[in-house]
Every structure is written in structure tokens, then in C-alpha cells.
Short mmCIF file of the C-alpha atoms (twelve columns), coordinates in Angstrom:
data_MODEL
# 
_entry.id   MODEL 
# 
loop_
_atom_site.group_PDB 
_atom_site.id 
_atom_site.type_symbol 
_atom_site.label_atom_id 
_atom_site.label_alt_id 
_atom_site.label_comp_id 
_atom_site.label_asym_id 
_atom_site.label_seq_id 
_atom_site.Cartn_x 
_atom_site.Cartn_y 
_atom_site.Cartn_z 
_atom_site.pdbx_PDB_model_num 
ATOM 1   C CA . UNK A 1   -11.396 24.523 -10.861 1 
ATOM 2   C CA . UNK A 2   -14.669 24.282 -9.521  1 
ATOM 3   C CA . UNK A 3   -17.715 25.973 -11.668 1 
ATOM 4   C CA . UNK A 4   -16.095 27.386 -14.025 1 
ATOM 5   C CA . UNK A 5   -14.938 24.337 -16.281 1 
ATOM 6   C CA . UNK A 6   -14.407 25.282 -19.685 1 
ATOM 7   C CA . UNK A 7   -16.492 23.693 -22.161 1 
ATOM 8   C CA . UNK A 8   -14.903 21.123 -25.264 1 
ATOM 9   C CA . UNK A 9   -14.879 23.769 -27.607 1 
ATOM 10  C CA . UNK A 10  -12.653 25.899 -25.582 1 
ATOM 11  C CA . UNK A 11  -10.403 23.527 -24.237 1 
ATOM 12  C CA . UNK A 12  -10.242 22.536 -28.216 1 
ATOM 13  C CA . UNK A 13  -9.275  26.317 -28.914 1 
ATOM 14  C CA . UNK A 14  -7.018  26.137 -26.063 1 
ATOM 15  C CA . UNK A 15  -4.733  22.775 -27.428 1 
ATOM 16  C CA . UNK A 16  -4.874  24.594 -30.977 1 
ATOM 17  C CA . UNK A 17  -2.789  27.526 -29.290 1 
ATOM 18  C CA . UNK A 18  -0.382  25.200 -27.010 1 
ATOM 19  C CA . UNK A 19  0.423   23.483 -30.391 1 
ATOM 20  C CA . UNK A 20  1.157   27.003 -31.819 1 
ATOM 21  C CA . UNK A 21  3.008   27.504 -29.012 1 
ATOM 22  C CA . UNK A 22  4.744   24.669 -29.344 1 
ATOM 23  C CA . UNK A 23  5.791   24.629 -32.340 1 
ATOM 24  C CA . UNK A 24  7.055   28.721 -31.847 1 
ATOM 25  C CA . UNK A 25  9.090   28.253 -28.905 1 
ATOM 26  C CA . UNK A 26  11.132  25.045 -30.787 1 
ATOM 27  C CA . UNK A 27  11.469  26.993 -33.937 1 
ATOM 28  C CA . UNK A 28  13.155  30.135 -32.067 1 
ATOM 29  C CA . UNK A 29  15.104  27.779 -29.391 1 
ATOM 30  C CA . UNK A 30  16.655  25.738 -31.985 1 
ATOM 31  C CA . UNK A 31  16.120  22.499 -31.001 1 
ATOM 32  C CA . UNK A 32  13.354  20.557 -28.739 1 
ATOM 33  C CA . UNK A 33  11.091  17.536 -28.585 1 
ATOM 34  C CA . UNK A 34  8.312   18.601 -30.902 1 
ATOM 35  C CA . UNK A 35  6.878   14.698 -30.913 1 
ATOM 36  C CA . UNK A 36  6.303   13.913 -27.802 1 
ATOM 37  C CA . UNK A 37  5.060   17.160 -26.700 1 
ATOM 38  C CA . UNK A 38  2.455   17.711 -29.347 1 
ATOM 39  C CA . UNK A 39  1.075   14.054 -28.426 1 
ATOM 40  C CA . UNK A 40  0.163   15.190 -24.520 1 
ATOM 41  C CA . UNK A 41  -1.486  18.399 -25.479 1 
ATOM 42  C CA . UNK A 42  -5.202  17.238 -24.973 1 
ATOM 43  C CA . UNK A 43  -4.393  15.297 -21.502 1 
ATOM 44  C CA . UNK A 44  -2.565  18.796 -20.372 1 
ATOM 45  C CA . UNK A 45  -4.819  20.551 -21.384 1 
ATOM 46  C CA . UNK A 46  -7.570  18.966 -19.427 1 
ATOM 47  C CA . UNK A 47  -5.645  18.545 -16.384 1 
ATOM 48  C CA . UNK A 48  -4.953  21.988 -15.782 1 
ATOM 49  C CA . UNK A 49  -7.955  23.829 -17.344 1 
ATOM 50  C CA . UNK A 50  -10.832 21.419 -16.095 1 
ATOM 51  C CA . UNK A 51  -9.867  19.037 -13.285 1 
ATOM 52  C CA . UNK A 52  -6.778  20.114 -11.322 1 
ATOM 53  C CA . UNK A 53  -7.073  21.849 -8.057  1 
ATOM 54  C CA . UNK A 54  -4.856  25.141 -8.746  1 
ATOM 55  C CA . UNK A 55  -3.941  28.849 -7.776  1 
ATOM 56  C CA . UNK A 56  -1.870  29.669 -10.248 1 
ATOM 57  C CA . UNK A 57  -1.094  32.958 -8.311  1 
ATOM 58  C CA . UNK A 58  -0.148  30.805 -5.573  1 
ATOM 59  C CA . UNK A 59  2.185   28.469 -7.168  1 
ATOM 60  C CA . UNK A 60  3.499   26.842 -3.713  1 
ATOM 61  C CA . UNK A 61  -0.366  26.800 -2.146  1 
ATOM 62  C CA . UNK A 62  -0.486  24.024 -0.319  1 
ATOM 63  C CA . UNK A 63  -3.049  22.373 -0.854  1 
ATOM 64  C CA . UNK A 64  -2.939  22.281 -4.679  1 
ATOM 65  C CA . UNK A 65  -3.207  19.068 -6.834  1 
ATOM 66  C CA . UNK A 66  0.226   18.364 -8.192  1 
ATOM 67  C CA . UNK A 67  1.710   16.800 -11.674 1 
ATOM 68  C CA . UNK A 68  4.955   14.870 -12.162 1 
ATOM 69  C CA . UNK A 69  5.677   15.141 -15.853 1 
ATOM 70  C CA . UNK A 70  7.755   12.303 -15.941 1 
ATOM 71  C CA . UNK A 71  8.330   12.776 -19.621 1 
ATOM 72  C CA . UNK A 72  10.569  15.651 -18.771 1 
ATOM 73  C CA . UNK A 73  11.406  16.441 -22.183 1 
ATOM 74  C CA . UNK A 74  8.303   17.374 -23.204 1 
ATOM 75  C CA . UNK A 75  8.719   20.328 -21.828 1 
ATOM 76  C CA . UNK A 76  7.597   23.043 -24.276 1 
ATOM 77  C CA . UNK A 77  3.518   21.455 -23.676 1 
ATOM 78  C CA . UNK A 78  3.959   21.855 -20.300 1 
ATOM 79  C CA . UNK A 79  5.488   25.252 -19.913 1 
ATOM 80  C CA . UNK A 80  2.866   26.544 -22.953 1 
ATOM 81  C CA . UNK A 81  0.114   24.952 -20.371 1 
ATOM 82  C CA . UNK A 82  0.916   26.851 -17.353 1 
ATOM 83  C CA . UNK A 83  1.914   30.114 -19.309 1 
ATOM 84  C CA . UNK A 84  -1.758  29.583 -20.410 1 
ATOM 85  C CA . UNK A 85  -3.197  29.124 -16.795 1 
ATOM 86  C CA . UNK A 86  -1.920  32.106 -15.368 1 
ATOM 87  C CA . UNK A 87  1.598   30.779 -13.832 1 
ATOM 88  C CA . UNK A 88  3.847   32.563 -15.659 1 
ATOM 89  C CA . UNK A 89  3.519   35.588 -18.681 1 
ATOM 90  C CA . UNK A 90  2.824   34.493 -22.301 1 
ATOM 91  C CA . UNK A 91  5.108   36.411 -23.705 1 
ATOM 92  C CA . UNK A 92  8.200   34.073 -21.347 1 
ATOM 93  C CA . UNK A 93  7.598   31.447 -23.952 1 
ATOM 94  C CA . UNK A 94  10.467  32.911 -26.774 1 
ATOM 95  C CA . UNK A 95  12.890  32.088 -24.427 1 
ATOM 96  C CA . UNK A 96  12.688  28.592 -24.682 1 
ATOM 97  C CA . UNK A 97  16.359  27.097 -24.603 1 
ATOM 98  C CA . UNK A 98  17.863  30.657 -25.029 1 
ATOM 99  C CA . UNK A 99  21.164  31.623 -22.883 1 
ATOM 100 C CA . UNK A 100 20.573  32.147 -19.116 1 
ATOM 101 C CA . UNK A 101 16.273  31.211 -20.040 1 
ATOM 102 C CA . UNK A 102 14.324  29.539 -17.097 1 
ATOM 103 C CA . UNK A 103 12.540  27.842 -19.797 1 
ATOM 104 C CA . UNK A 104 15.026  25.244 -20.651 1 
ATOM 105 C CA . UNK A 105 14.422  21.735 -22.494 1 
ATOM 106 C CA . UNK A 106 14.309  19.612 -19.196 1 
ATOM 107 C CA . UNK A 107 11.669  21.147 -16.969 1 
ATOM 108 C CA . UNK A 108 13.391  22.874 -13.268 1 
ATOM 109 C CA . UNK A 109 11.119  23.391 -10.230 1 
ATOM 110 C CA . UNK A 110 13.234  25.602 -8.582  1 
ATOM 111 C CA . UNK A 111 12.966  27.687 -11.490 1 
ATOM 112 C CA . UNK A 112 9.920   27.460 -12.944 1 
ATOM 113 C CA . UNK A 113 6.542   28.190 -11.332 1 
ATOM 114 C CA . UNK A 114 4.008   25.304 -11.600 1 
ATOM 115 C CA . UNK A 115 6.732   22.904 -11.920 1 
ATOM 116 C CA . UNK A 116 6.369   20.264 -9.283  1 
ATOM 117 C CA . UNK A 117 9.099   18.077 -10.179 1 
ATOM 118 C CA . UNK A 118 12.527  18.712 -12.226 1 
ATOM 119 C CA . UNK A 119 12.705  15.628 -14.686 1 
ATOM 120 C CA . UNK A 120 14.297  14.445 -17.935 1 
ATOM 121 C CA . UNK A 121 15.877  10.968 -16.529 1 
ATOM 122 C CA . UNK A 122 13.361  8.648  -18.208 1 
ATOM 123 C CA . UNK A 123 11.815  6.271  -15.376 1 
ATOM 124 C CA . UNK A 124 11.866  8.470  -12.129 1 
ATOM 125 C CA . UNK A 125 8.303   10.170 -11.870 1 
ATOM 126 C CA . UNK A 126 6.287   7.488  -10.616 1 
ATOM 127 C CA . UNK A 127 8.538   6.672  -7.989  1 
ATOM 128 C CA . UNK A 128 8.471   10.250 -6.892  1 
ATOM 129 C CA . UNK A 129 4.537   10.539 -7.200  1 
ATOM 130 C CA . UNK A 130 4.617   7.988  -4.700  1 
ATOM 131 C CA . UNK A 131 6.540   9.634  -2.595  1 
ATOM 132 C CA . UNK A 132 4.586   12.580 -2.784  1 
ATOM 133 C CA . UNK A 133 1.264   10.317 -2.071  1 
ATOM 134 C CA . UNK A 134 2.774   8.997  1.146   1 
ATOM 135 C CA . UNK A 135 4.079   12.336 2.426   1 
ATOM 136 C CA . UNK A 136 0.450   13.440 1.607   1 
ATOM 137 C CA . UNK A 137 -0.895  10.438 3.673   1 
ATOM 138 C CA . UNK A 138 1.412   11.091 6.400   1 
ATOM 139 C CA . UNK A 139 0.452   14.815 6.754   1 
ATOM 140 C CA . UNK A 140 -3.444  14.340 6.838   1 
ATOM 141 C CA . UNK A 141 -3.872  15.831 3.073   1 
ATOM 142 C CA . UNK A 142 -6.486  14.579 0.455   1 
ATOM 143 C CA . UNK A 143 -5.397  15.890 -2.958  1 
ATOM 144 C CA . UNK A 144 -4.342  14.421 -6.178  1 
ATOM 145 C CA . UNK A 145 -0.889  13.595 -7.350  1 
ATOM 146 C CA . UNK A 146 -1.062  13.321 -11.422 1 
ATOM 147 C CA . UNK A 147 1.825   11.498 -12.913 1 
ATOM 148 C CA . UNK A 148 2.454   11.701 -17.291 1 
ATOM 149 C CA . UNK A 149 4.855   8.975  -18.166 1 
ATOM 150 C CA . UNK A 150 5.742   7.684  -21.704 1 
ATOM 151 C CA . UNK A 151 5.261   4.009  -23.250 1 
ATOM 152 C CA . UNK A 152 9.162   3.811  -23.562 1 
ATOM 153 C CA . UNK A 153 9.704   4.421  -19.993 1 
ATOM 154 C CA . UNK A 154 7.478   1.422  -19.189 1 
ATOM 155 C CA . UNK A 155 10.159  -0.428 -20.264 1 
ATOM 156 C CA . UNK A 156 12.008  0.397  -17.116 1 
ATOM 157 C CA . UNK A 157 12.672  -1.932 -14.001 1 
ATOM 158 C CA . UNK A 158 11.969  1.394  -11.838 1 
ATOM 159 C CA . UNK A 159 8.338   2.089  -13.008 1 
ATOM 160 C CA . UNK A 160 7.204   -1.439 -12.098 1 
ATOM 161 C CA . UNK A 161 8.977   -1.628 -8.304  1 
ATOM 162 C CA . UNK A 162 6.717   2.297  -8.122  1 
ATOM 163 C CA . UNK A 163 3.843   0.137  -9.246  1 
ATOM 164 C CA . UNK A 164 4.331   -2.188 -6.790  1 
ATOM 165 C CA . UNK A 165 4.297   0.212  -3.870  1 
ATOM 166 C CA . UNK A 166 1.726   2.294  -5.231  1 
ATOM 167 C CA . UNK A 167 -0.801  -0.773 -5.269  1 
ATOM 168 C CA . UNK A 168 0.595   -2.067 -1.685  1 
ATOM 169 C CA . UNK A 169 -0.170  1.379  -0.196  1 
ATOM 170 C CA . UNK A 170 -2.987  1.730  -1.647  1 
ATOM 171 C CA . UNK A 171 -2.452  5.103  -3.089  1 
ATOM 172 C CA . UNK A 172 -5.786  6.037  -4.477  1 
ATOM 173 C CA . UNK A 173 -4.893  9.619  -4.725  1 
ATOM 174 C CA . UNK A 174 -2.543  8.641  -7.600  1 
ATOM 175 C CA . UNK A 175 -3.977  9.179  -11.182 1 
ATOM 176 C CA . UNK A 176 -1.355  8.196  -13.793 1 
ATOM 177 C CA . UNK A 177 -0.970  8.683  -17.594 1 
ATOM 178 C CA . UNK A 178 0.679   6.691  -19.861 1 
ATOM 179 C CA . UNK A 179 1.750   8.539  -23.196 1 
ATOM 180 C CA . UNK A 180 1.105   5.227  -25.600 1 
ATOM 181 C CA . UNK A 181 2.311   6.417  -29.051 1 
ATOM 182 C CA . UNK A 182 4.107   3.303  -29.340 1 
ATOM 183 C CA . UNK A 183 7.213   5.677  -30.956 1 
ATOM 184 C CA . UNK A 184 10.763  5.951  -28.824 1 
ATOM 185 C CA . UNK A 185 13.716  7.817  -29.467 1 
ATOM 186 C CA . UNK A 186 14.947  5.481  -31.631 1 
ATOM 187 C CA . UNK A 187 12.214  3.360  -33.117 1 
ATOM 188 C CA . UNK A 188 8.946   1.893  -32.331 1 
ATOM 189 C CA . UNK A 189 8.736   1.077  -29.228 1 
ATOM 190 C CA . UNK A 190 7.487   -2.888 -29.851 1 
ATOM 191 C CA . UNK A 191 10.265  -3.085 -31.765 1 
ATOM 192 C CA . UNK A 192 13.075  -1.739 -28.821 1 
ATOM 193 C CA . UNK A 193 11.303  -3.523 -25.948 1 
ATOM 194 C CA . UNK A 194 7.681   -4.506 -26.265 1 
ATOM 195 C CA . UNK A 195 5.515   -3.811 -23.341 1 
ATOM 196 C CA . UNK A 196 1.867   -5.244 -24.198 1 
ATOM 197 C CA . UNK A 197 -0.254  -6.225 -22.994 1 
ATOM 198 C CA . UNK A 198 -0.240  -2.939 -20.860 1 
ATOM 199 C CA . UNK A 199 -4.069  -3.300 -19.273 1 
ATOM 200 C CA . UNK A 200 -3.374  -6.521 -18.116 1 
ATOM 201 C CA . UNK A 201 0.216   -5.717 -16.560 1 
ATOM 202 C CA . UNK A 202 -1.206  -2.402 -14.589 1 
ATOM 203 C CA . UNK A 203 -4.536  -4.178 -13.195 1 
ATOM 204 C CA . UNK A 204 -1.780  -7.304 -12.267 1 
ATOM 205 C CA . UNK A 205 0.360   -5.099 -10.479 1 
ATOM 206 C CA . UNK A 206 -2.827  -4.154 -8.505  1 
ATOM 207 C CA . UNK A 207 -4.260  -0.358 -10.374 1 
ATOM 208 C CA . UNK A 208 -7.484  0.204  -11.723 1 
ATOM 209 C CA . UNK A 209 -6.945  1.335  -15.967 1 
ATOM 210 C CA . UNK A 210 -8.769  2.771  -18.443 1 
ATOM 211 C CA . UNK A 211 -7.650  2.943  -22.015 1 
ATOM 212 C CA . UNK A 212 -8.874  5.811  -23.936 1 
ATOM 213 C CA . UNK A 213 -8.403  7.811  -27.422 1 
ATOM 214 C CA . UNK A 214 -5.589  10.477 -25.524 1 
ATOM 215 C CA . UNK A 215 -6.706  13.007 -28.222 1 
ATOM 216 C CA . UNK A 216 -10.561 13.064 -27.367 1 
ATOM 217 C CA . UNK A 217 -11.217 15.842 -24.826 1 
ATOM 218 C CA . UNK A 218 -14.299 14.295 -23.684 1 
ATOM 219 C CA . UNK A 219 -12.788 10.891 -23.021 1 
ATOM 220 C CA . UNK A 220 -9.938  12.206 -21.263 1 
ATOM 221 C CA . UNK A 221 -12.399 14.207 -19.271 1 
ATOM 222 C CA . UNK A 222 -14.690 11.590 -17.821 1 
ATOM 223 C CA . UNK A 223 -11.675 8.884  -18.047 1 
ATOM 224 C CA . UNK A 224 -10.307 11.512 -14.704 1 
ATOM 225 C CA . UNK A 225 -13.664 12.143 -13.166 1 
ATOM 226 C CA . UNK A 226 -14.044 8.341  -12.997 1 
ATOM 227 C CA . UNK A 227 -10.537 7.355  -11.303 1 
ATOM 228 C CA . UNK A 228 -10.949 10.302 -8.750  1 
ATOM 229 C CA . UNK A 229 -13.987 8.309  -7.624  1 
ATOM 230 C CA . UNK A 230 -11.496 5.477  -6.962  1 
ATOM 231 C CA . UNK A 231 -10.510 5.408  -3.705  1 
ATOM 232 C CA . UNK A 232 -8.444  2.014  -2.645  1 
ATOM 233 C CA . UNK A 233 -5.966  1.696  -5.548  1 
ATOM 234 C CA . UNK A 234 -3.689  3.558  -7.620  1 
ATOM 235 C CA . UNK A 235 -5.615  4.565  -11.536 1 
ATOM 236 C CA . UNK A 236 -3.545  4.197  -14.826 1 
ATOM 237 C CA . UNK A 237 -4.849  5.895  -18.211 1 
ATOM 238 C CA . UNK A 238 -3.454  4.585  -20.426 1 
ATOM 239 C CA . UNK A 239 -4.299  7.037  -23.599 1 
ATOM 240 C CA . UNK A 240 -3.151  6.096  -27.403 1 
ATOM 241 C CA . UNK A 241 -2.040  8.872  -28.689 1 
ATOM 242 C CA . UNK A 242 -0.122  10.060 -31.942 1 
ATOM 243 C CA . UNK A 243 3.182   11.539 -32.030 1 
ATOM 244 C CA . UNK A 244 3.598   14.843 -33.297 1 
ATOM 245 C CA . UNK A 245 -0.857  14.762 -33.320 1 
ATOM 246 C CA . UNK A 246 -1.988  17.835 -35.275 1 
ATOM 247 C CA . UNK A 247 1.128   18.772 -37.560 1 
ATOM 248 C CA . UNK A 248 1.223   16.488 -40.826 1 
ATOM 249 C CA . UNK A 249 4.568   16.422 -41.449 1 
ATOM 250 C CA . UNK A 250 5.780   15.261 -37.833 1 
ATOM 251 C CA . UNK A 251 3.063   12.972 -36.927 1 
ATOM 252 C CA . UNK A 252 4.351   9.411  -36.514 1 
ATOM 253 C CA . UNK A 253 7.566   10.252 -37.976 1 
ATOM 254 C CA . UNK A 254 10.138  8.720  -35.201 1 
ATOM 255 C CA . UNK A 255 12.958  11.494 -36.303 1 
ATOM 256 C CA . UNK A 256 10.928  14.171 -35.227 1 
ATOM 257 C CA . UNK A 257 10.905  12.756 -31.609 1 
ATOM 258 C CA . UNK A 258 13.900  15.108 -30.745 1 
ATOM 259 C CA . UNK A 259 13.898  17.800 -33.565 1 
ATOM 260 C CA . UNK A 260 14.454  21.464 -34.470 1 
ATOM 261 C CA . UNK A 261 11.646  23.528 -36.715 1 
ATOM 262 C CA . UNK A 262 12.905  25.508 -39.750 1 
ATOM 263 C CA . UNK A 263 11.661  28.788 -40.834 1 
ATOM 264 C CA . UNK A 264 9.695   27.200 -43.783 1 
ATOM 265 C CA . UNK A 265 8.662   24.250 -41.457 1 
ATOM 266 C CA . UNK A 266 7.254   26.749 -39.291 1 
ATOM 267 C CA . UNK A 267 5.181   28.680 -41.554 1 
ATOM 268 C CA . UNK A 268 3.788   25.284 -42.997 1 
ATOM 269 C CA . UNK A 269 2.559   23.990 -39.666 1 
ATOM 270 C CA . UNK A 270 1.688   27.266 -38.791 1 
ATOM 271 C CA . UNK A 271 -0.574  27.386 -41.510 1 
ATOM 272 C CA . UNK A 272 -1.964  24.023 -40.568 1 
ATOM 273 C CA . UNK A 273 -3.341  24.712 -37.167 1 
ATOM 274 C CA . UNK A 274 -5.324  28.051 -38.602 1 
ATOM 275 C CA . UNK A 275 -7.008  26.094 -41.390 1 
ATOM 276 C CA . UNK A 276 -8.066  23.406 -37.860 1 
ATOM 277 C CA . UNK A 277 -8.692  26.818 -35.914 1 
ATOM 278 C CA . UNK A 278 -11.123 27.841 -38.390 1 
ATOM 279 C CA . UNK A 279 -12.634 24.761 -38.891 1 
ATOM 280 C CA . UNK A 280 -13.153 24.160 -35.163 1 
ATOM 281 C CA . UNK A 281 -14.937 28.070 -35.277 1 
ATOM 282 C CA . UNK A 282 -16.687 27.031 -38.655 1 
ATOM 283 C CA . UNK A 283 -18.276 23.694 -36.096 1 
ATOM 284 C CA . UNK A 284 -19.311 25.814 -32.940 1 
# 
């Protein structure tokens, strides 16, 4: 984005209105995956506001830095994201999961500007940002390839054979994220299939990692600044987050992975994030 990065404060103001957003467009679609969306909104946030190279006016430019969103059904943070940057109007968002809606609860790139990569299948997206880094490589172009997986995924055969390759071809222009709030579908995830120690596993497989608080804007930040200064290996964040961060009643509550908001659920997380917006205005 060039010089004019957004400060913390207003990416903070910006991930208070993508939760809004969030939780708005699963309350009037009926259904979604509040969880795992609200966990991502920081990393998001600072991908596309403060370190991704974008035209949002262009969606197809060629040039542009590109995100797999591996975790496909955490849709509703991505699509609030891009409605936010400019990719697509606001007001799209109360369609989400309605009749005949672009906006549906696995993401569609041939549908939805900004969308790089149609995804749901857990286990896919790396191997696909690795594609995308050797096409890159084999076409002469020098730009990023972001890829957002979750912890439960890493518990796929598929993600380590990516790793592999990544590492072998020394894909530098890969940055990865790993999703670690350590809650699945059906459980906890060290419960289902444990996959610590995760630092040691990526830097095995040949990838520079970083582990950072996934909710700290500043961290997240300078954790991308410092792997796009890597240039010989594939980077893996690997960012603990909390599931269902910023409303009370979802946060680490495994049911709400896949979950639909009620009228009076609505108005009480609602209510939530404008007590933290004016907090956040009552700090600045």
C-alpha cells in the first residue's frame, strides 16, 4: 500500500467493524462459521490494509500480491475485508448465504472480486500457493503469495507434501499463516489429532517461523515485514489466536465453530463491540 499505511488505531477501528460485520451478515444468512472467522480478523486486517500489494479497482491486476484463504469457511472475514478495501460495495454484505447471493459460505473466485482461490476442502491452499509461487517463478514475477490455513488442517498428509516442495523450491515469496486456536469442528484439536510441536515441524520441513499473539496488530505487522525480508525459504506464522476473539459468548466455545446468530444474540454482541469501540476512542 505504499505511504499510506494506516496506523494501529485504525486498523483497530477497522477489525471492530469486520467483527460487526461479521457477526450481521451470519445473523441475516442464517447460518455461518462465526468462530473461525472472528479469530483471523487482525491477520486480515493487516494483510490487506497495511502490507498487501493491491488495486482493488483492478481486481485481476497483474501484478498484485495474492491470498489463498485456505480456511475457506471463514468466509464472512474475508468478504467483510475486501468489501472494506474497496473490492466490492458495503452494502453486498446482507446477502451473505441468501438465494442466488455471490456471497456464499465457501468463498468463489469466479464470483467474487478479490477472491484468488475458491476453497472450503480443508487441506488444499498450500498446495495451490505453491503452485501459484512456481507459475510466478516461471513468468519472471516478484510478488507475494499469502496463504491462511487452520491448526486442524495441519493435521493433513497434503499440507506437509506442500511443505516439502515449498522448502525444496525455495519459495521465499510464500508467507503462510497458521490459524492456531487449537479448537476444530468437533473438539480441541490436541485432542482429535495433536500437531505440536508446530515450530519445530515447519523449521524441519525447511521454513523460517515466527510465533506471535495473532490478535496483536503490531506483532502481526512486523512478524510480515520480517519474513518479506526472507528471501531463500518459505515463512510460516504461526499466530495463537482465540476462537470467536472479541464476542464473549462465542469465544472458545467449540459449538460456535459452525453456528447461526439469533436476534437476541445479535443485539448482545452487538452491544459488545460498541462498549470496545468506545473504549478504543476513549484510548486514542
Amino acid at each position: 500500500m505504499g505511504s499510506d499505511r494506516l496506523d494501529i488505531s485504525d486498523l483497530a477501528s477497522i477489525c471492530l467493524d469486520v467483527r460487526r460485520d461479521i457477526v450481521k451478515m451470519i445473523h441475516a444468512g442464517g447460518s455461518g462459521h462465526p468462530g473461525g472467522s472472528l479469530s483471523l480478523v487482525e491477520i486480515l486486517t493487516v494483510l490487506y490494509f497495511d502490507a498487501m500489494n493491491l488495486k482493488p479497482e483492478q481486481p485481476d491486476w497483474g501484478d498484485r500480491d495474492r491470498l489463498v484463504l485456505s480456511k475457506g469457511h471463514a468466509s464472512s472475514v474475508l468478504y467483510s475485508v475486501l468489501a472494506r478495501r474497496g473490492f466490492f460495495p458495503l452494502g453486498e454484505l446482507t446477502t451473505f448465504n441468501a438465494p442466488g447471493t455471490r456471497l456464499q459460505k465457501h468463498i468463489d473466485m469466479h464470483r467474487v472480486p478479490g477472491v484468488d482461490v475458491s476453497s472450503g476442502s480443508l487441506g488444499h491452499g498450500l498446495s495451490v500457493a505453491v503452485g501459484m509461487a512456481l507459475a510466478d517463478c516461471i513468468d519472471g514475477k516478484h510478488r507475494k503469495v499469502y496463504v491462511v490455513m487452520s491448526d486442524g488442517e495441519c493435521q493433513t498428509g497434503q499440507v506437509w507434501e506442500a511443505a516439502m516442495a515449498a522448502a525444496h523450491f525455495q519459495l521465499g515469496q510464500i508467507i503462510g499463516f497458521v490459524d492456531f486456536n487449537r479448537l476444530q469442528t468437533d473438539g480441541l484439536v490436541k485432542d482429535i489429532m495433536a500437531i505440536e510441536p508446530l515450530v519445530s515441524k515447519w523449521r524441519s520441513f525447511g521454513w523460517s517461523v515466527q510465533r506471535i499473539d495473532g490478535h496483536d496488530l503490531r506483532e502481526i505487522r512486523a512478524a510480515v515485514r520480517k519474513a518479506s525480508g526472507v528471501r531463500d525459504r518459505p515463512h510460516m506464522i504461526l499466530a495463537s489466536t482465540v476462537k470467536g476473539k472479541g464476542i464473549s459468548f462465542i469465544e472458545n466455545s467449540v459449538p460456535w465453530h459452525s453456528h447461526p446468530i439469533s436476534d437476541e444474540e445479535c443485539q448482545k454482541a452487538m452491544a459488545e463491540l460498541d462498549a470496545a469501540d468506545r473504549a478504543l476512542k476513549e484510548s486514542m
